[in-house]
C-alpha positions in Angstrom: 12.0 15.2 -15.0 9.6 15.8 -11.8 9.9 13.6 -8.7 8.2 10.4 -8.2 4.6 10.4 -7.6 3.2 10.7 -4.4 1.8 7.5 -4.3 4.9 5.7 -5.1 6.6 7.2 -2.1 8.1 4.4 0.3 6.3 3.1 3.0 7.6 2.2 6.4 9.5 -1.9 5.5 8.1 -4.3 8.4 9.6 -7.8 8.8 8.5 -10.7 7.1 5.9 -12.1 9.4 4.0 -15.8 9.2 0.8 -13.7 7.4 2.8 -11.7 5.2 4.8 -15.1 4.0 1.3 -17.4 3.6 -0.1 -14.2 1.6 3.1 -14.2 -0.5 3.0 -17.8 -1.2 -0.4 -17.6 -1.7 0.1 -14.9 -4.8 3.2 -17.4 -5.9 0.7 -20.3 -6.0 -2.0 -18.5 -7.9 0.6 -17.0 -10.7 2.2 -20.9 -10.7 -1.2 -22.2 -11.7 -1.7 -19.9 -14.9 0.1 -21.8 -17.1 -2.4 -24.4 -16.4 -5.2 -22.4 -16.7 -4.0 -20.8 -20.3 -3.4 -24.6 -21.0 -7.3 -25.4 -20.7 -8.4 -22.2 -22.5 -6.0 -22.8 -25.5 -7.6 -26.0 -25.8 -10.6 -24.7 -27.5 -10.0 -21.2 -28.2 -7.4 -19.4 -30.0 -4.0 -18.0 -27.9 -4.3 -14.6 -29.1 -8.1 -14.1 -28.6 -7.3 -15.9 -24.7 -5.0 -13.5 -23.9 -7.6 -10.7 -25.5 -10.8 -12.1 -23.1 -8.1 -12.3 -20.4 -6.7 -8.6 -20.3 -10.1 -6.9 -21.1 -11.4 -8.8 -17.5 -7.9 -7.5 -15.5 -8.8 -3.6 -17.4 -12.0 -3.9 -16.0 -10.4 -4.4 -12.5 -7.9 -2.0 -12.9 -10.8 0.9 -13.7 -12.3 -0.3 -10.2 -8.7 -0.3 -8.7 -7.4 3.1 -9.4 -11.6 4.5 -8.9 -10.4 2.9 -5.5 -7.2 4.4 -5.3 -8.2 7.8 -6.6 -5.1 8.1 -8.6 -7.3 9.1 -11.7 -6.2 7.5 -14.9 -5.6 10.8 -16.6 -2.3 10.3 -18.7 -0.5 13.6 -18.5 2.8 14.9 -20.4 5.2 12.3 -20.4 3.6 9.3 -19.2 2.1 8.7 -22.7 5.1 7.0 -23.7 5.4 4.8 -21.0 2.3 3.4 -21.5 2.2 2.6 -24.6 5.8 0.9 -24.7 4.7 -1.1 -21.6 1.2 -2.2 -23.3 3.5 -3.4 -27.0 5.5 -5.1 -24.5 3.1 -7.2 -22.9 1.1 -7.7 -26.0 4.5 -9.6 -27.0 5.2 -11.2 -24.0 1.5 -12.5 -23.7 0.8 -13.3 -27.0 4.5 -15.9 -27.5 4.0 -17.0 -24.4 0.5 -18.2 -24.6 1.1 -19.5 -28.6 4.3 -21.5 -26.6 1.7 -23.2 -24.2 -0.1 -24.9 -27.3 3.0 -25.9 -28.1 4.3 -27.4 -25.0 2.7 -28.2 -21.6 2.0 -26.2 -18.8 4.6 -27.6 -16.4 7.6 -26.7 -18.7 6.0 -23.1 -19.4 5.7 -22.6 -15.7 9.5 -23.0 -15.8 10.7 -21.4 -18.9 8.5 -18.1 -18.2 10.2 -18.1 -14.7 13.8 -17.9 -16.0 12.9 -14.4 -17.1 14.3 -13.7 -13.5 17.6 -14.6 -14.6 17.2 -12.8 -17.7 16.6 -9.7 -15.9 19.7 -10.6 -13.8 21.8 -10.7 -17.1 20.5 -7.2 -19.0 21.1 -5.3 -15.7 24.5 -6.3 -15.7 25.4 -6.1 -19.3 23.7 -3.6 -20.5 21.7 -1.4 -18.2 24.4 -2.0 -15.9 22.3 -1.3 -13.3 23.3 -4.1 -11.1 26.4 -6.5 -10.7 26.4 -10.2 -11.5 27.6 -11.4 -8.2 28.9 -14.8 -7.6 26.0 -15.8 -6.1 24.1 -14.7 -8.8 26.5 -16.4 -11.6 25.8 -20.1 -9.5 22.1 -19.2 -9.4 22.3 -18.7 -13.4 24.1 -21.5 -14.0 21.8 -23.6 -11.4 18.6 -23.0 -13.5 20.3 -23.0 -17.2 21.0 -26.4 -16.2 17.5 -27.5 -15.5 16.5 -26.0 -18.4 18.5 -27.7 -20.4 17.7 -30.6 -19.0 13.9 -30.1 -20.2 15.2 -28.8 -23.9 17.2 -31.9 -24.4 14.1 -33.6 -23.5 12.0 -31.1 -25.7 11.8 -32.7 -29.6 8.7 -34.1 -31.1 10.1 -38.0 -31.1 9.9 -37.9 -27.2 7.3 -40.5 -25.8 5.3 -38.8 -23.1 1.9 -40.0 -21.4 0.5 -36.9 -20.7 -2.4 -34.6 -22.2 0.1 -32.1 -23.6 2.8 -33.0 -25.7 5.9 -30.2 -25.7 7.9 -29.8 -27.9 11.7 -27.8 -28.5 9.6 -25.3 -30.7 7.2 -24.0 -28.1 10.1 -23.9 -25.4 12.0 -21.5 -27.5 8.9 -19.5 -28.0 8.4 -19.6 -24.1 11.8 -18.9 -23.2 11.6 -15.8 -26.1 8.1 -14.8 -24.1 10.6 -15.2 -20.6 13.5 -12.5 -23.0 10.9 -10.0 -23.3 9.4 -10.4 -20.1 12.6 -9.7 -18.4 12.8 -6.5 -20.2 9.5 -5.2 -19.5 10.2 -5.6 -15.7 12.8 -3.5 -16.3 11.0 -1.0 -18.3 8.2 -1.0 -15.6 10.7 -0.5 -13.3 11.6 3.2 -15.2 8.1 3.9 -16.1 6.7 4.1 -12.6 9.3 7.1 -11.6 6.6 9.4 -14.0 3.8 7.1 -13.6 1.7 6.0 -10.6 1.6 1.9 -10.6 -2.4 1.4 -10.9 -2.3 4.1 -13.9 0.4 2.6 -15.4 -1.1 -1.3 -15.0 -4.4 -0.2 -16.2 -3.2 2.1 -19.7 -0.8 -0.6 -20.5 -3.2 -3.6 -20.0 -6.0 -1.7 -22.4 -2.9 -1.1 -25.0 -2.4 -4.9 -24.5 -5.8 -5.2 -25.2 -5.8 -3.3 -28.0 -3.6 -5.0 -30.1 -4.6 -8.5 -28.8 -7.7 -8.0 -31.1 -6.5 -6.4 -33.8 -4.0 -9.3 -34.0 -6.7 -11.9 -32.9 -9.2 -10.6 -35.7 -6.7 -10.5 -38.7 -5.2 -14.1 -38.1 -7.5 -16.1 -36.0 -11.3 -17.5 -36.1 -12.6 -17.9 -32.8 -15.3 -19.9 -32.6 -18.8 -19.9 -30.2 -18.5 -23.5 -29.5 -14.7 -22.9 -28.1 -16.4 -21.8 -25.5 -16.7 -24.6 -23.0 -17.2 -24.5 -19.4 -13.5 -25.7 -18.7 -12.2 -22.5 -21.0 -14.4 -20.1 -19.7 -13.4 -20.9 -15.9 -9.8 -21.3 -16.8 -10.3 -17.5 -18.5 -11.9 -16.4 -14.8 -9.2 -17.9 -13.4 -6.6 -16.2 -15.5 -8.5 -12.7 -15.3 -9.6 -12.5 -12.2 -7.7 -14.4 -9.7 -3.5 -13.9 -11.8 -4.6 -10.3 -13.0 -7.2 -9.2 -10.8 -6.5 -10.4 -7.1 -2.7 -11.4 -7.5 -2.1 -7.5 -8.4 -4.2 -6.6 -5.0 -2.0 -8.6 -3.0 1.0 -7.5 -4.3 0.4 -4.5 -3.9 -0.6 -4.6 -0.5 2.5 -6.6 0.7 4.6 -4.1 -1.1 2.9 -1.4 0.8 4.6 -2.8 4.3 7.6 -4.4 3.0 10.5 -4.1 0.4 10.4 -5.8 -3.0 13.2 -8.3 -2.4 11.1 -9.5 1.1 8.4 -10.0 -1.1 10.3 -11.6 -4.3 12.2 -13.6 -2.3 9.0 -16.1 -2.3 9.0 -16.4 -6.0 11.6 -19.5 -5.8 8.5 -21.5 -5.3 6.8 -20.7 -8.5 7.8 -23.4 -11.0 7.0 -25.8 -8.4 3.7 -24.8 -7.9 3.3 -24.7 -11.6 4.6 -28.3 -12.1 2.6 -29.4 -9.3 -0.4 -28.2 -11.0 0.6 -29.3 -14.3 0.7 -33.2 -13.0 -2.3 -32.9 -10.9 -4.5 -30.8 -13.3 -3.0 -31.3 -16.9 -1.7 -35.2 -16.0 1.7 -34.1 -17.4 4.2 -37.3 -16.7 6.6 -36.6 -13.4 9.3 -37.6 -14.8 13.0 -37.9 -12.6 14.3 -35.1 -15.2 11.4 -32.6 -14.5 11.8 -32.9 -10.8 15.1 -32.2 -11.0 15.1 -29.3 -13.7 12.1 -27.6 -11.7 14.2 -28.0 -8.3 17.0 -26.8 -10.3 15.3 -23.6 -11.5 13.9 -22.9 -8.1 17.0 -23.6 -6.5 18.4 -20.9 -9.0 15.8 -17.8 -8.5 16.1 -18.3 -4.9 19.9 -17.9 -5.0 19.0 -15.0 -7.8 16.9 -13.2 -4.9 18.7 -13.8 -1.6 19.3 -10.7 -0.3 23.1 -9.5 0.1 25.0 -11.0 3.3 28.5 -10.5 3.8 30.9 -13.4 2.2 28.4 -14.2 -0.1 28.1 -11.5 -3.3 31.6 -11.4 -3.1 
């Protein structure tokens, strides 16, 4: 097929500085508080229809992005594919993962949807084979499964917790499933941007997404104009604007100075912030277990991410 387009060409990799780490965590921090914010807009409003309102804000900001960019948003031959199989993939991933928050609370979705790191970890070695499971890796798997477990054992509908949300081992499967399919459209995102540039790519798939949010929304749901209350409208702005909209900008301007594993290296921090904002915004009970499984599954996708040193893969 034909090279790689011209703006996915490398750019010269600078160190990590103490501005390129604060802008880093601060993308981690806003992506850990979305499960909270989908939490507040699920409240009222139907899953499907939030992640509808949600994608057709991040399209509109993707228009502006690649109008920006000037990579045009023209699909040509052989990029058609790639889109759509990206957009049917997060129209899957969005829509379990957001039915799995009313069905659990936003601290363990914050650390279920982040074990799709180790899922990706696991389908690269296995099956794509396009990476080894190195020792490291294998303790960093086993590191999170554990903390997971520890919040699945804990997961059942007889469990007595004081918070607003009640989860349960039903929505955890759904979020890990959302997590699953997750990891594999990483990967195929990973394979699409060799024939299409990233802002195309983002913006087609997100209008698919789109697409077949409301067809699914307006065959199985009823949403309703009084769902519409001021803490679900800003938890929508939150999720469209700031996680889709301005977490995408800052990506991809740390990725224009430095290497992906600089950058990912950051994400360990996730399901922390995400249980942090979980007990401070959604009053979900901090609980000796959840400590640990969240330390446990940060503990894991840092070890997942550390880049290769010598003694240590082997």
């Amino acid at each position: 097929m034909s090279s790689e387009p011209e703006s996915l060409k490398r750019h010269e990799i600078e160190p990590v500085s103490i501005k390129t780490a604060a802008l880093a965590l601060l993308t981690v921090a806003l992506w850990g508080a979305n499960p909270a914010a989908v939490s507040y807009s699920v409240d009222t409003l139907p899953p499907i229809a939030v992640a509808a309102l949600r994608f057709a804000m991040a399209t509109v900001f993707m228009l502006f992005w690649c109008y920006v960019e000037g990579c045009g948003l023209k699909l040509h031959n052989g990029q058609r594919g790639p889109a759509l199989i990206a957009g049917i993939l997060l129209f899957l991933q969005i829509a379990t993962f957001n039915v799995g928050v009313t069905m659990s609370n936003s601290s363990h979705a914050s650390m279920m949807i982040n074990t799709f790191v180790f899922w990706v970890v696991v389908i690269e070695h296995f099956i794509t084979k396009a990476d080894r499971l190195s020792s490291r890796k294998l303790i960093g798997l086993c590191v999170a499964f554990g903390g997971v477990l520890l919040l699945l054992l804990r997961s059942d509908a007889t469990a007595v917790v004081a918070s607003r949300d009640q989860p349960t081992l039903v929505g955890d499967a759904i979020l890990m499933c959302s997590a699953g399919i997750l990891a594999w459209k990483v990967i195929y995102v990973r394979y699409a941007l060799k024939f299409v540039e990233p802002g195309k790519l983002i913006f087609w798939h997100d209008l698919v997404g789109v697409i077949c949010f409301v067809i699914c929304s307006a065959s199985l749901e009823s949403v309703k104009f009084g769902g519409f209350t001021t803490p679900a409208v800003l938890a929508l702005i939150y999720q469209g604007v700031f996680v889709a909209g301005i977490c995408f900008a800052l990506q991809a301007v740390l990725l224009r100075h430095h290497s992906a594993s600089q950058i990912a290296i950051f994400s360990f921090a996730t399901p922390l912030f995400g249980v942090g904002t979980g007990i401070l915004l959604r009053g979900d009970q901090m609980t000796p277990m959840l400590v640990v499984a969240a330390v446990c599954v940060a503990i894991g996708i840092l070890l997942v991410n550390l880049k290769k040193t010598v003694g240590v893969d082997d």
